[in-house]
C-alpha positions, 0 to 999 in steps of 0.5 A: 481502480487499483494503484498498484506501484511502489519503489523501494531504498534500502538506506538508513535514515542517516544516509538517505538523500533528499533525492532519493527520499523525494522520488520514493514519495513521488511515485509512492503517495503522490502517484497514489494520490493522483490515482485516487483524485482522478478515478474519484473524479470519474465516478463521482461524474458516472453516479454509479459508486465504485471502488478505489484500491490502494498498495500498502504494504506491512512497512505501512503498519510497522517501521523497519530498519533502513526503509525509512523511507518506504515505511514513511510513504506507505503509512502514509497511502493508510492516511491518504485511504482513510481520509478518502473513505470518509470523503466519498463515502456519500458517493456510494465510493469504497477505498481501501488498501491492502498491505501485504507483508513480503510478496515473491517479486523483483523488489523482493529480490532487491530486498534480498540480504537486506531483511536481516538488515531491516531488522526483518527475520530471515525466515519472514515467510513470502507469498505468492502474488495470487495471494494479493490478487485474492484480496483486491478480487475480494475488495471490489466485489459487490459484497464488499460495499461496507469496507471502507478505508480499511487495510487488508494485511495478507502476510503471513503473520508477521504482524498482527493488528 
Protein backbone atom coordinates (compact mmCIF):
# COMPACT_ATOMS: atom_id res chain seq x y z
CA UNK A 1 0.00 0.00 0.00
CA UNK A 2 1.40 3.41 -1.11
CA UNK A 3 0.16 6.80 0.87
CA UNK A 4 0.97 8.89 -1.81
CA UNK A 5 -0.81 12.62 -1.13
CA UNK A 6 0.48 16.01 0.09
CA UNK A 7 -0.69 19.58 0.08
CA UNK A 8 1.55 22.21 0.31
CA UNK A 9 1.64 26.39 2.07
CA UNK A 10 3.82 28.53 1.09
CA UNK A 11 3.58 31.11 4.33
CA UNK A 12 6.03 32.13 6.98
CA UNK A 13 5.34 30.79 10.28
CA UNK A 14 4.45 34.45 11.22
CA UNK A 15 1.93 34.24 8.89
CA UNK A 16 0.18 31.08 8.77
CA UNK A 17 -3.30 30.48 10.11
CA UNK A 18 -4.41 27.95 12.21
CA UNK A 19 -6.79 26.94 9.44
CA UNK A 20 -4.17 26.54 7.04
CA UNK A 21 -1.76 24.90 9.23
CA UNK A 22 -4.52 22.29 10.52
CA UNK A 23 -5.82 21.23 6.90
CA UNK A 24 -1.74 20.62 5.98
CA UNK A 25 -1.66 18.18 8.83
CA UNK A 26 -4.83 16.49 8.18
CA UNK A 27 -4.46 15.48 4.50
CA UNK A 28 -0.49 15.00 5.27
CA UNK A 29 -0.25 12.88 8.72
CA UNK A 30 -3.31 11.90 9.66
CA UNK A 31 -4.46 11.03 6.22
CA UNK A 32 -1.05 9.04 6.19
CA UNK A 33 -1.73 7.54 9.30
CA UNK A 34 -5.08 6.54 8.64
CA UNK A 35 -3.77 4.81 5.42
CA UNK A 36 -1.23 2.94 7.35
CA UNK A 37 -3.70 1.66 10.32
CA UNK A 38 -6.19 0.17 7.95
CA UNK A 39 -3.67 -1.31 5.17
CA UNK A 40 -2.08 -2.68 8.41
CA UNK A 41 -5.35 -4.04 9.75
CA UNK A 42 -5.78 -6.02 6.36
CA UNK A 43 -2.61 -7.70 6.34
CA UNK A 44 -2.17 -8.51 9.57
CA UNK A 45 -5.76 -10.41 9.29
CA UNK A 46 -4.35 -11.91 5.76
CA UNK A 47 -0.99 -13.44 7.39
CA UNK A 48 0.85 -12.78 4.57
CA UNK A 49 3.21 -9.54 5.56
CA UNK A 50 3.24 -7.12 3.26
CA UNK A 51 4.50 -3.68 2.48
CA UNK A 52 3.15 0.03 3.55
CA UNK A 53 4.95 2.89 1.75
CA UNK A 54 4.75 6.35 2.73
CA UNK A 55 5.53 10.21 0.79
CA UNK A 56 8.18 11.99 2.78
CA UNK A 57 9.64 14.49 1.30
CA UNK A 58 13.25 16.24 1.51
CA UNK A 59 11.34 18.92 3.53
CA UNK A 60 10.89 15.95 6.12
CA UNK A 61 14.85 15.65 6.62
CA UNK A 62 15.90 19.32 6.48
CA UNK A 63 13.32 22.57 7.44
CA UNK A 64 13.20 25.41 4.69
CA UNK A 65 12.02 29.05 4.95
CA UNK A 66 8.15 29.56 4.60
CA UNK A 67 6.96 25.80 4.52
CA UNK A 68 7.07 25.31 8.05
CA UNK A 69 4.10 23.59 7.88
CA UNK A 70 4.81 21.21 5.23
CA UNK A 71 8.51 20.50 6.87
CA UNK A 72 6.52 19.90 10.04
CA UNK A 73 3.99 17.35 8.77
CA UNK A 74 6.35 15.32 6.39
CA UNK A 75 9.25 15.10 9.61
CA UNK A 76 6.42 13.78 11.06
CA UNK A 77 5.42 10.57 8.17
CA UNK A 78 9.42 9.92 9.08
CA UNK A 79 8.15 9.24 12.79
CA UNK A 80 5.03 7.88 12.12
CA UNK A 81 6.92 5.29 9.48
CA UNK A 82 9.67 4.40 11.97
CA UNK A 83 7.29 3.70 14.91
CA UNK A 84 4.97 1.63 12.52
CA UNK A 85 8.11 -0.48 11.42
CA UNK A 86 8.94 -1.43 14.75
CA UNK A 87 5.39 -2.30 15.71
CA UNK A 88 4.62 -4.64 12.58
CA UNK A 89 7.81 -5.92 12.30
CA UNK A 90 6.49 -9.20 13.87
CA UNK A 91 4.04 -9.49 11.13
CA UNK A 92 6.66 -9.98 8.46
CA UNK A 93 5.36 -6.02 7.66
CA UNK A 94 7.98 -3.69 5.99
CA UNK A 95 7.15 0.59 6.25
CA UNK A 96 8.97 2.74 4.76
CA UNK A 97 9.15 6.29 3.03
CA UNK A 98 10.57 7.91 0.20
CA UNK A 99 11.40 11.36 0.63
CA UNK A 100 12.37 13.04 -2.54
CA UNK A 101 13.70 16.21 -3.22
CA UNK A 102 11.81 18.42 -5.79
CA UNK A 103 9.81 16.23 -8.48
CA UNK A 104 8.29 17.78 -12.02
CA UNK A 105 4.61 18.15 -10.63
CA UNK A 106 1.60 20.66 -10.15
CA UNK A 107 2.78 21.34 -6.72
CA UNK A 108 6.14 21.97 -7.88
CA UNK A 109 4.63 24.54 -10.25
CA UNK A 110 2.98 26.24 -7.19
CA UNK A 111 6.49 26.21 -5.83
CA UNK A 112 7.36 27.95 -8.42
CA UNK A 113 9.50 31.68 -7.54
CA UNK A 114 8.73 30.42 -4.09
CA UNK A 115 12.16 28.42 -3.86
CA UNK A 116 14.31 31.16 -3.70
CA UNK A 117 12.03 32.38 -0.95
CA UNK A 118 12.44 29.05 0.72
CA UNK A 119 15.73 29.42 0.95
CA UNK A 120 15.90 26.80 -1.37
CA UNK A 121 18.52 27.21 -4.47
CA UNK A 122 17.38 28.32 -8.02
CA UNK A 123 19.29 25.75 -9.53
CA UNK A 124 17.89 22.96 -7.03
CA UNK A 125 17.97 20.26 -9.61
CA UNK A 126 14.26 18.55 -10.37
CA UNK A 127 13.33 14.96 -11.16
CA UNK A 128 11.03 13.17 -13.12
CA UNK A 129 8.37 11.24 -11.63
CA UNK A 130 9.40 7.88 -12.89
CA UNK A 131 12.57 8.49 -10.87
CA UNK A 132 10.00 8.19 -7.29
CA UNK A 133 8.31 5.16 -8.99
CA UNK A 134 11.68 3.53 -9.42
CA UNK A 135 12.00 3.58 -5.79
CA UNK A 136 8.62 2.56 -4.46
CA UNK A 137 9.00 -0.42 -7.23
CA UNK A 138 12.26 -1.18 -5.44
CA UNK A 139 10.49 -1.01 -2.05
CA UNK A 140 7.86 -3.47 -2.40
CA UNK A 141 9.76 -6.26 -4.17
CA UNK A 142 10.59 -9.38 -2.26
CA UNK A 143 14.18 -8.60 -2.23
CA UNK A 144 13.49 -5.70 -0.26
CA UNK A 145 12.04 -7.57 2.96
CA UNK A 146 15.07 -6.19 5.26
CA UNK A 147 14.31 -2.43 4.89
CA UNK A 148 12.29 -1.24 7.43
CA UNK A 149 11.22 2.14 8.69
CA UNK A 150 13.79 3.82 6.46
CA UNK A 151 13.47 6.88 4.13
CA UNK A 152 14.37 6.69 0.67
CA UNK A 153 15.84 10.38 -0.39
CA UNK A 154 16.04 10.51 -4.27
CA UNK A 155 17.03 13.98 -4.78
CA UNK A 156 19.31 14.84 -6.56
CA UNK A 157 21.93 16.11 -3.87
CA UNK A 158 20.55 18.30 -2.58
CA UNK A 159 20.81 16.91 0.98
CA UNK A 160 22.89 14.35 2.32
CA UNK A 161 22.01 11.93 5.27
Amino acid sequence: MVANAGVLVVQPIMEVSAADWDRVMAVNVRGTMLCYKYAAKQMVKQGRGGRIIGASSVAGKKGWAGISAYCSSKFAIRGLTQSTADELAKHNITVNTYAPGIIKSSMAQALGDGLEACGMPADLPLADPEVVAAVVSFLIRPESYFITGQSISPNGGAIFD
